[in-house]
C-alpha positions as CSV (number, residue, x, y, z in Angstrom):
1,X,0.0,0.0,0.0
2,X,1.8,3.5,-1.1
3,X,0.7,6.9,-1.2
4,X,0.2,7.5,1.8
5,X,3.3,8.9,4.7
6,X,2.7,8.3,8.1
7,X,5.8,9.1,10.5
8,X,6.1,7.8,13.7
9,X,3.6,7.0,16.4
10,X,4.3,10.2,18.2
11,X,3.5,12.1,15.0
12,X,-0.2,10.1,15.4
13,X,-0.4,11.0,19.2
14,X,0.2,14.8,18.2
15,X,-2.7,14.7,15.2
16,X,-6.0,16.4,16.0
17,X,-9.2,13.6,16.0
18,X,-9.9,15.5,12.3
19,X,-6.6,14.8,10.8
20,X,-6.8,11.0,12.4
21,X,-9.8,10.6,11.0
22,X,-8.8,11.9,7.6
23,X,-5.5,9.8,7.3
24,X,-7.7,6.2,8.5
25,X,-10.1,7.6,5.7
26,X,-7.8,7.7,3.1
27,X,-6.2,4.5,4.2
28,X,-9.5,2.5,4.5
29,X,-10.2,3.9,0.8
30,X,-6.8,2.7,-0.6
31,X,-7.7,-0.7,0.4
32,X,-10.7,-0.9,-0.7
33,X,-9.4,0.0,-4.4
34,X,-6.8,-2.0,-4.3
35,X,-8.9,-4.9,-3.3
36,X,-11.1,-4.1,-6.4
37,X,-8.5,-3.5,-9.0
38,X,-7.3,-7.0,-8.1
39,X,-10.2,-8.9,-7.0
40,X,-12.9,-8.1,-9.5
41,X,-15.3,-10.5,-8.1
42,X,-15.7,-8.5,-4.6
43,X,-16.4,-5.4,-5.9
44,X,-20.4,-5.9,-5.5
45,X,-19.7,-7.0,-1.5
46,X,-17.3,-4.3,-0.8
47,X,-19.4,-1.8,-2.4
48,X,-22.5,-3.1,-0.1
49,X,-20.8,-2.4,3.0
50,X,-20.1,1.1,4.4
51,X,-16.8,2.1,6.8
52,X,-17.7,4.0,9.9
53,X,-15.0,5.7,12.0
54,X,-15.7,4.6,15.9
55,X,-13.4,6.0,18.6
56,X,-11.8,4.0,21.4
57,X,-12.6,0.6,19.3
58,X,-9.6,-0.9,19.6
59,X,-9.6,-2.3,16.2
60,X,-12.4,-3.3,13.8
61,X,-15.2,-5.8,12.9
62,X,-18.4,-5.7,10.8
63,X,-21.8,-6.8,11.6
64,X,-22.8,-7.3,8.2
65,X,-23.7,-3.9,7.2
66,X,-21.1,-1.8,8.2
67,X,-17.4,-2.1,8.8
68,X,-16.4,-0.2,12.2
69,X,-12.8,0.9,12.7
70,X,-10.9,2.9,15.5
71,X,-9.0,5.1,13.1
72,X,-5.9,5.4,15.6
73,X,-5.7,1.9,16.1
74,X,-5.7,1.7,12.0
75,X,-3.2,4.0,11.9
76,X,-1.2,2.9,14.9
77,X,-0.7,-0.3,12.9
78,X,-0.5,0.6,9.7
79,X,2.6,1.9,10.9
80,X,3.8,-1.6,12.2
81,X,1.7,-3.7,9.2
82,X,1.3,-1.6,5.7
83,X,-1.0,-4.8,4.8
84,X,-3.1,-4.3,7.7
85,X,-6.0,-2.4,5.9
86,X,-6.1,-4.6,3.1
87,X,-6.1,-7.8,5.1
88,X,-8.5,-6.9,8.1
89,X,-10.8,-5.7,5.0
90,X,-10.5,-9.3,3.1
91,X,-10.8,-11.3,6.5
92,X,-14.4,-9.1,7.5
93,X,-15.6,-9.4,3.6
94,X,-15.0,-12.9,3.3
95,X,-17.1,-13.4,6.8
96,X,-20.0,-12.2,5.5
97,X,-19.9,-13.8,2.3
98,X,-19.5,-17.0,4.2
99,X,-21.9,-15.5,6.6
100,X,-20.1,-16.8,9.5
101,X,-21.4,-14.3,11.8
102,X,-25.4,-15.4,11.3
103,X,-24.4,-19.2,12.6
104,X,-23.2,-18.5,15.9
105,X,-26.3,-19.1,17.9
106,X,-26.2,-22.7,19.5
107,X,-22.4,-23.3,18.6
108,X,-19.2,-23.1,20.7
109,X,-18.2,-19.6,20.5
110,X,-15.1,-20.3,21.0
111,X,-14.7,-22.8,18.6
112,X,-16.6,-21.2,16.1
113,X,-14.4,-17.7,16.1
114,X,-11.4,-20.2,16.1
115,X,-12.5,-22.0,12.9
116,X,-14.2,-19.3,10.8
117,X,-10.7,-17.0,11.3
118,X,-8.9,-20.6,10.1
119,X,-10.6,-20.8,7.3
120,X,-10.5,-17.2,6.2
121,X,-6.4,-16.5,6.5
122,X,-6.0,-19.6,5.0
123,X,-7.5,-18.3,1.8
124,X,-6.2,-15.0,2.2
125,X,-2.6,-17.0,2.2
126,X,-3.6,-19.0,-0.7
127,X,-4.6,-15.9,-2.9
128,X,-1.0,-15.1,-2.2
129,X,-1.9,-10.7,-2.5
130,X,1.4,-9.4,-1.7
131,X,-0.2,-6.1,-0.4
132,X,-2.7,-7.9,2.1
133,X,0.7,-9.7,4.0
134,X,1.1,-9.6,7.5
135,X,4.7,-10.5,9.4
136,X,3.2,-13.7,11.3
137,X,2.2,-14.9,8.0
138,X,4.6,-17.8,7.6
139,X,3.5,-18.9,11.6
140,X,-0.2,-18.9,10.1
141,X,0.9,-21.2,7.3
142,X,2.4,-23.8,9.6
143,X,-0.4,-23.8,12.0
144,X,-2.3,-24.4,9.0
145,X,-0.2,-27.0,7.8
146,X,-0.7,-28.6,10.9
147,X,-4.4,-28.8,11.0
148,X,-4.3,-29.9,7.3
149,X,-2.9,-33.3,8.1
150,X,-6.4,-33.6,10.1
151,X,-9.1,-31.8,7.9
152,X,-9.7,-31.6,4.4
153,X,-11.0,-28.6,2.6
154,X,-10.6,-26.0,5.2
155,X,-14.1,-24.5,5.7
156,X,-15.2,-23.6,8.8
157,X,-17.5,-26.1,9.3
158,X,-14.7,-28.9,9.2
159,X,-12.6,-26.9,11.0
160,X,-15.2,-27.0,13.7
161,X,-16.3,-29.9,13.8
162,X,-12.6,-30.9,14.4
163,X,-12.5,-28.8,17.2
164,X,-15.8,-30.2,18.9
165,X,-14.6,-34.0,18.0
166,X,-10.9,-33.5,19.4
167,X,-11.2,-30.5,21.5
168,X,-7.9,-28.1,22.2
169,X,-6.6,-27.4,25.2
170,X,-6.0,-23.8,26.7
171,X,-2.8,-23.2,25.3
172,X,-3.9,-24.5,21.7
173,X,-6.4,-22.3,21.7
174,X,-5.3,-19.2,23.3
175,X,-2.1,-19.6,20.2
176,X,-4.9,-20.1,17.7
177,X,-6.7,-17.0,19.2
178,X,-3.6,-14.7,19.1
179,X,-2.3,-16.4,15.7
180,X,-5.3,-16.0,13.7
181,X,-7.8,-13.5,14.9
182,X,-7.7,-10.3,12.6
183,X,-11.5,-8.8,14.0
184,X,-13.8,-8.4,16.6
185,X,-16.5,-11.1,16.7
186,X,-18.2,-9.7,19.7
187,X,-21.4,-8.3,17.5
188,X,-21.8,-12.1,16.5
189,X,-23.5,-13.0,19.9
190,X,-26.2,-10.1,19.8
191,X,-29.7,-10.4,19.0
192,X,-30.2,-7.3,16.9
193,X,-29.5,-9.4,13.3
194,X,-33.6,-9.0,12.7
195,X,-33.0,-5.2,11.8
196,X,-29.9,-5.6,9.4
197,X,-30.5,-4.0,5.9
198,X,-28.4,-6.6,4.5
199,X,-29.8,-9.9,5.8
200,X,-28.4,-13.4,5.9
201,X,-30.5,-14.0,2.2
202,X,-29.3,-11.1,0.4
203,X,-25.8,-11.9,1.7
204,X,-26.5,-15.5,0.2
205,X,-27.3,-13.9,-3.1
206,X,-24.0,-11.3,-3.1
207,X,-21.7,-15.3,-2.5
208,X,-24.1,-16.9,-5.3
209,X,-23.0,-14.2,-7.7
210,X,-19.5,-14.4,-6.6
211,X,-19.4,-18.4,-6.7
212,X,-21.0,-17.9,-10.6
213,X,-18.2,-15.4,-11.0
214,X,-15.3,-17.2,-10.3
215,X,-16.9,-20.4,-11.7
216,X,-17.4,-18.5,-15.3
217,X,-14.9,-16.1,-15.4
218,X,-11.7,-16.6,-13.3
219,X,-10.8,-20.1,-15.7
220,X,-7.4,-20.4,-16.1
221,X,-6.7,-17.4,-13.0
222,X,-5.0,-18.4,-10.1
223,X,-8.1,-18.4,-7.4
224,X,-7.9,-19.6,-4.2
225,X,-8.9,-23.6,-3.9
226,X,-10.5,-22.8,-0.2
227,X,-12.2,-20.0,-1.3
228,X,-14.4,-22.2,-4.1
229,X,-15.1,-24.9,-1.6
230,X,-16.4,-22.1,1.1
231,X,-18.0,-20.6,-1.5
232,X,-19.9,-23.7,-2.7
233,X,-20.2,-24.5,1.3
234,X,-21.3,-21.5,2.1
235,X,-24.3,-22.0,-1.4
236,X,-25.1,-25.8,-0.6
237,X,-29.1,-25.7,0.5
238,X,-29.8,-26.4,4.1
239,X,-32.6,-28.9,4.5
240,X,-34.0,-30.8,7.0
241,X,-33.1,-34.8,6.2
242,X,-36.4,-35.5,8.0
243,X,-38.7,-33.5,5.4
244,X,-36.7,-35.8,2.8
245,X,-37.7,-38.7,4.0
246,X,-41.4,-37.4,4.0
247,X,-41.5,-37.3,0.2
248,X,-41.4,-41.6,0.5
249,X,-44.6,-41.8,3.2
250,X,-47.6,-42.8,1.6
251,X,-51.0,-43.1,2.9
252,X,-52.4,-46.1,4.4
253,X,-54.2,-47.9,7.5
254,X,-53.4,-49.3,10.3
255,X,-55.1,-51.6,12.6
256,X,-55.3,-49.6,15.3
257,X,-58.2,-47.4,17.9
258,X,-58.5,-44.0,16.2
259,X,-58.7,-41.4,19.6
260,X,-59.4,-38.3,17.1
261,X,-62.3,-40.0,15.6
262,X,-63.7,-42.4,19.1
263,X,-66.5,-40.3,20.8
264,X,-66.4,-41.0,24.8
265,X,-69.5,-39.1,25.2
266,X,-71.7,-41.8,23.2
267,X,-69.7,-44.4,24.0
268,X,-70.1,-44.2,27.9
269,X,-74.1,-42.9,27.3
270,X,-74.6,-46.5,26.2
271,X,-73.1,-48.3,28.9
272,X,-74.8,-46.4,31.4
273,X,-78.4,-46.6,29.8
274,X,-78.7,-49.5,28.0
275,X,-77.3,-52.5,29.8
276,X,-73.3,-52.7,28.9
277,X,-74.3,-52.1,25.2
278,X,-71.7,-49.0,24.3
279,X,-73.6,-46.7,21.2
280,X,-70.4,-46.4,19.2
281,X,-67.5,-49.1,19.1
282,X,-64.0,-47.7,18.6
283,X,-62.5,-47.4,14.8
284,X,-59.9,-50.8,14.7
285,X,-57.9,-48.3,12.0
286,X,-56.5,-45.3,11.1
287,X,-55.2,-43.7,7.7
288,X,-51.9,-42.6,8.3
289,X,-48.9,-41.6,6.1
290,X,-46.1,-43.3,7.0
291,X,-42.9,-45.0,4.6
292,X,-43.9,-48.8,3.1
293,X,-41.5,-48.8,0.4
294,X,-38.4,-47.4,-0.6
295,X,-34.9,-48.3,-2.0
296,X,-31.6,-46.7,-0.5
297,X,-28.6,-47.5,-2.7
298,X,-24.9,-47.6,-1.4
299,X,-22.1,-46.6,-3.4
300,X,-19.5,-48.8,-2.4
301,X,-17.0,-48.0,-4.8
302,X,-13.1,-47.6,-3.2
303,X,-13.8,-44.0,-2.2
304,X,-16.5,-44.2,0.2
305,X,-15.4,-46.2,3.4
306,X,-18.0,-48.6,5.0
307,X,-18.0,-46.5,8.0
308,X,-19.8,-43.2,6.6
309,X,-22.0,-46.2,4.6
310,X,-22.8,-47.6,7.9
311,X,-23.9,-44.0,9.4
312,X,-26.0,-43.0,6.6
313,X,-28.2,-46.3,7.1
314,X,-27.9,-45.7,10.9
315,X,-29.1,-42.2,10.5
316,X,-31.9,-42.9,8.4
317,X,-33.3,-46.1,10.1
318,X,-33.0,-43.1,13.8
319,X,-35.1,-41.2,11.9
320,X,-37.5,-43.4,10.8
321,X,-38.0,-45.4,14.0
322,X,-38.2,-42.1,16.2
323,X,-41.2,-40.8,14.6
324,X,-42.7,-43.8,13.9
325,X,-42.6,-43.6,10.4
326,X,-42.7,-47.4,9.4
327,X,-45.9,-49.2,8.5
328,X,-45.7,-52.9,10.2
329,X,-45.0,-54.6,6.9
330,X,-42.7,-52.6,4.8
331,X,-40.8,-52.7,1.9
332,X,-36.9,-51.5,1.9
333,X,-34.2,-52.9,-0.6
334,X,-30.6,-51.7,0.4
335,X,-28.8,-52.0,-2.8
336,X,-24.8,-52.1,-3.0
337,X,-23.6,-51.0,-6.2
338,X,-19.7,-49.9,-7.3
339,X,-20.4,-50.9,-11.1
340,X,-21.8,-53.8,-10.8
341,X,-24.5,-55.0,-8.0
342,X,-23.2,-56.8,-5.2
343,X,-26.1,-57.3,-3.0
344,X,-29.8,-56.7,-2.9
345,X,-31.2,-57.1,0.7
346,X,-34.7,-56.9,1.4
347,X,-36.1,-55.5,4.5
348,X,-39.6,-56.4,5.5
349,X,-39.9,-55.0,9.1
350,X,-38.2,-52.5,11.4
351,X,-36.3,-55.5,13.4
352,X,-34.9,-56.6,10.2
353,X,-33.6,-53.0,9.2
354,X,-32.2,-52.8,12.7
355,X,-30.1,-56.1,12.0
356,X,-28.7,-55.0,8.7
357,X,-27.0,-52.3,11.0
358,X,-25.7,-54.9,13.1
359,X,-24.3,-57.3,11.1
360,X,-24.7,-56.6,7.8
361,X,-21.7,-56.2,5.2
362,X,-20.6,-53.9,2.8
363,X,-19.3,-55.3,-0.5
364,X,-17.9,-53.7,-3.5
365,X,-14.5,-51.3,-3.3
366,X,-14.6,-50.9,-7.3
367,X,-15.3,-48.7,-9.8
368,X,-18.3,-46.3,-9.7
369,X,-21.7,-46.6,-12.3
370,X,-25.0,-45.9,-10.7
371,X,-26.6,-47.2,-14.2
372,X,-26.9,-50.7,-12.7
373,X,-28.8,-49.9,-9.7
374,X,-31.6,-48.2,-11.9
375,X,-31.5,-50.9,-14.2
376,X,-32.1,-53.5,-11.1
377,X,-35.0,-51.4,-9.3
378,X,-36.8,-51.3,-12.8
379,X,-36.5,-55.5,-13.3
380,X,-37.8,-55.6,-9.8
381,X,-40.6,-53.3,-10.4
382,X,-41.8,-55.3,-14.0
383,X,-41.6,-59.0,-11.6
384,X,-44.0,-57.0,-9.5
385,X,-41.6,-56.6,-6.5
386,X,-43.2,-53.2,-5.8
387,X,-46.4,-51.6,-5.4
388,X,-46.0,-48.0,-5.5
389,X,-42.2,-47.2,-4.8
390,X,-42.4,-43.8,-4.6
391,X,-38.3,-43.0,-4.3
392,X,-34.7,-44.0,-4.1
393,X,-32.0,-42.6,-2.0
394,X,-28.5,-42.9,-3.2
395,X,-25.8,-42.1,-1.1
396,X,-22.3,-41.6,-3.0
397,X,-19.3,-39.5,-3.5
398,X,-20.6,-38.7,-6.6
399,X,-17.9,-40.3,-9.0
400,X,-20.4,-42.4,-11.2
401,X,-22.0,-42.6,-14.9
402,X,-25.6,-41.1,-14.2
403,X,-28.2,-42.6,-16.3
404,X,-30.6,-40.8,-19.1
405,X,-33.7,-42.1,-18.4
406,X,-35.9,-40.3,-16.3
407,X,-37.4,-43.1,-13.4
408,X,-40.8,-42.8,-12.7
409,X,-40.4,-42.2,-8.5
410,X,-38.3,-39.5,-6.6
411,X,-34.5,-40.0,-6.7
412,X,-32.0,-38.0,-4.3
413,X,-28.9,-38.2,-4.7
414,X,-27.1,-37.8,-0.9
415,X,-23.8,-36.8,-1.3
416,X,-21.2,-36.8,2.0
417,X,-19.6,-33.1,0.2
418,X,-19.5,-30.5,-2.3
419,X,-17.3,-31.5,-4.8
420,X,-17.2,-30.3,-8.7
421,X,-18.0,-33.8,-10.0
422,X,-21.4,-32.9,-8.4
423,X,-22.1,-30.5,-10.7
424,X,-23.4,-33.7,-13.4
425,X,-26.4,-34.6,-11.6
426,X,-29.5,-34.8,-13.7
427,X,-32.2,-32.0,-13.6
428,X,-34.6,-34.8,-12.6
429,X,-32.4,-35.9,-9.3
430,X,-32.2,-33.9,-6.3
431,X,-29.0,-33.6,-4.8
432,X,-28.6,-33.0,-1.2
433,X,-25.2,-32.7,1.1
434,X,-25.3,-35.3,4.0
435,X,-21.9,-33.9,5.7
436,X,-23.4,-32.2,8.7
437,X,-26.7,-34.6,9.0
438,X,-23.6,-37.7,9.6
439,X,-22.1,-35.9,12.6
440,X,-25.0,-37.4,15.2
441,X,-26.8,-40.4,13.9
């Protein structure tokens, strides 16, 4: 950063608060064009923010809509850190694109400010912006290196999710604090997000267009590897794995006394008046929705390991069994597929699912197709195997040969990450990201 002389931090101690205020200006405005003039793609979420001057801060952070700075403290290390300007800028902008700060409700704090600073210097180190460099730099790159060997793709979420599994001690964490914090986070923890002019949606849009930026125009650039797979992380639709598995109920009855429909009031009237003899006997069944049949294929190709195969099935069979979502007699096939089938089990009641989990085994370890698997459920369809299948779940890394035919039922594809290979799925498919829904199962 040039243009600007600064002498000595007496010189600062000497300014009036107007010329302070002037010099932070003029530095904060550097920074932001030289941001733009090399990172094209930010210019829409740096010109959404505004910079406000705030006395006695002690440094900066943003809350989504603004940017806050002590303009001594800016100018106090400027004078230590040219790049200072630059990089607290890029750490705060790629926050909100991430929209770290709208998460931190029900996480570890701690954890959370830990992991989302991780994963925002180590992009800033990757984009390798010569202005934007700090002096502890090549520390932050060997920390990095070090948590590397245990996490892939360094997004936040991983990085937490680390954290929570193996937690750090004090000291880990007080060097992590001091090593990679660049802002405040304190803003985070308060309520006020409701009155933001920028919400968490219109911050979604802002990464959307920056993901489709990059994606379309930055071929053949040097970009950041972390920054696509935060920006695709930070993209991926939220669902609720529950509401999924709703789109397989059907409706059908059960043997069982109906309470909504059962009127006491007759019901007792009759013993009472007319010898034992009750007016109204009970319903014996009920329509309810509730899953009868349904196939989950397993990619068992090399690359998915039959633990995170076994934790899928676990997590669906929770899901199912805590809200009562079988019918007694149902109708699952658990198909495992690499490219060719190895093994078609059918499950015909809930104690039969549960000992799958138990002892079943996972065979395969070859190449990928998920060709055969359609080809299967359609030859057990026409021998009458089903009566109304109404959807298949396929959980895979997403390395496969999709096929072109459009199946007559619901297919979702459940993926354990993003990854570009996803990009192939078929219009008809939905594609959903199980990496969060696997942590409790």
């Amino acid at each position: 950063m040039s243009g600007i002389v600064i002498q000595g931090e007496d010189n600062i101690k000497e300014l009036n608060i107007d010329k302070v205020e002037k010099l932070a200006k003029d530095l904060i405005k550097l920074a932001q064009d030289t941001i733009t003039v090399r990172f094209r793609f930010l210019d829409v979420a740096l010109s959404k923010v505004k910079f406000i001057s705030k006395n006695e801060l002690g440094g900066f952070y943003t809350d989504g809509d603004n940017i806050y700075y002590d303009a001594k403290f800016i100018l106090k290390k400027y004078m230590e850190e040219p790049g200072i300007g630059i990089r607290g800028i890029l750490h705060m902008l790629l926050h909100c694109i991430f929209m770290h700060q709208f998460r931190y409700d029900g996480l570890d704090r701690e954890y959370w400010d830990l992991a989302t600073d991780i994963a925002v210097e180590n992009i800033i180190l990757e984009l390798e912006f010569q202005p934007a460099n700090l002096s502890n730099d090549s520390v932050k790159k060997n920390e990095i290196e070090k948590i590397k060997r245990k996490v892939n793709n360094l997004t936040a979420d991983k990085i937490y999710r680390e954290f929570m599994t193996t937690p750090l001690d004090n000291e880990v964490k007080e060097r992590y604090g001091n090593i990679f914090a660049v802002d405040m986070h304190d803003w985070w923890a308060k309520e006020e997000k409701s009155e933001l002019i920028i919400t968490e949606e219109q911050w979604k849009k802002i990464s959307r267009r920056i993901k489709s930026e990059i994606d379309n125009f930055s071929k053949g650039k040097e970009i950041s590897e972390s920054l696509k797979k935060n920006l695709s992380k930070a993209n991926a639709d939220r669902y609720d794995y529950r509401q999924i598995l709703e789109r397989f109920t059907v409706l059908g009855e059960e043997i069982i006394a109906s309470e909504d429909e059962f009127d006491y009031v007759y019901y007792t009237y009759g013993l009472t008046h007319y010898g034992n003899m009750p007016l109204i006997e009970p319903l014996e069944y009920r329509e309810v929705k509730k899953v009868k049949e349904f196939v989950i294929a397993i990619d068992t190709s090399a690359s998915c390991s039959g633990e995170l195969i076994n934790r899928f099935i676990t997590k669906t069979y929770n899901i199912l069994k805590s809200t009562e979502n079988f019918f007694n007699k149902i109708n699952i096939h658990i198909i495992q597929c690499d490219s060719n089938i190895q093994m078609d089990t059918k499950i015909s009641s809930e104690v039969e699912f549960h000992d799958f989990i138990q002892k079943g085994e996972i065979k395969g370890y070859g190449a990928t197709d998920f060709r055969p698997v359609f080809k299967h459920v359609e030859e057990l369809k026409n021998n009458g195997e089903f009566e109304n299948l109404k959807g298949l779940i396929y959980f895979t890394d997403g390395y496969g040969i999709y096929p072109e035919n459009i199946p007559d039922y619901d297919v979702i594809f459940a993926f354990l990450d993003e990854d570009e290979a996803q990009r192939n799925v078929p219009g008809w498919a939905i594609k959903i990201i199980m990496e969060d829904e696997l942590d409790e199962y």
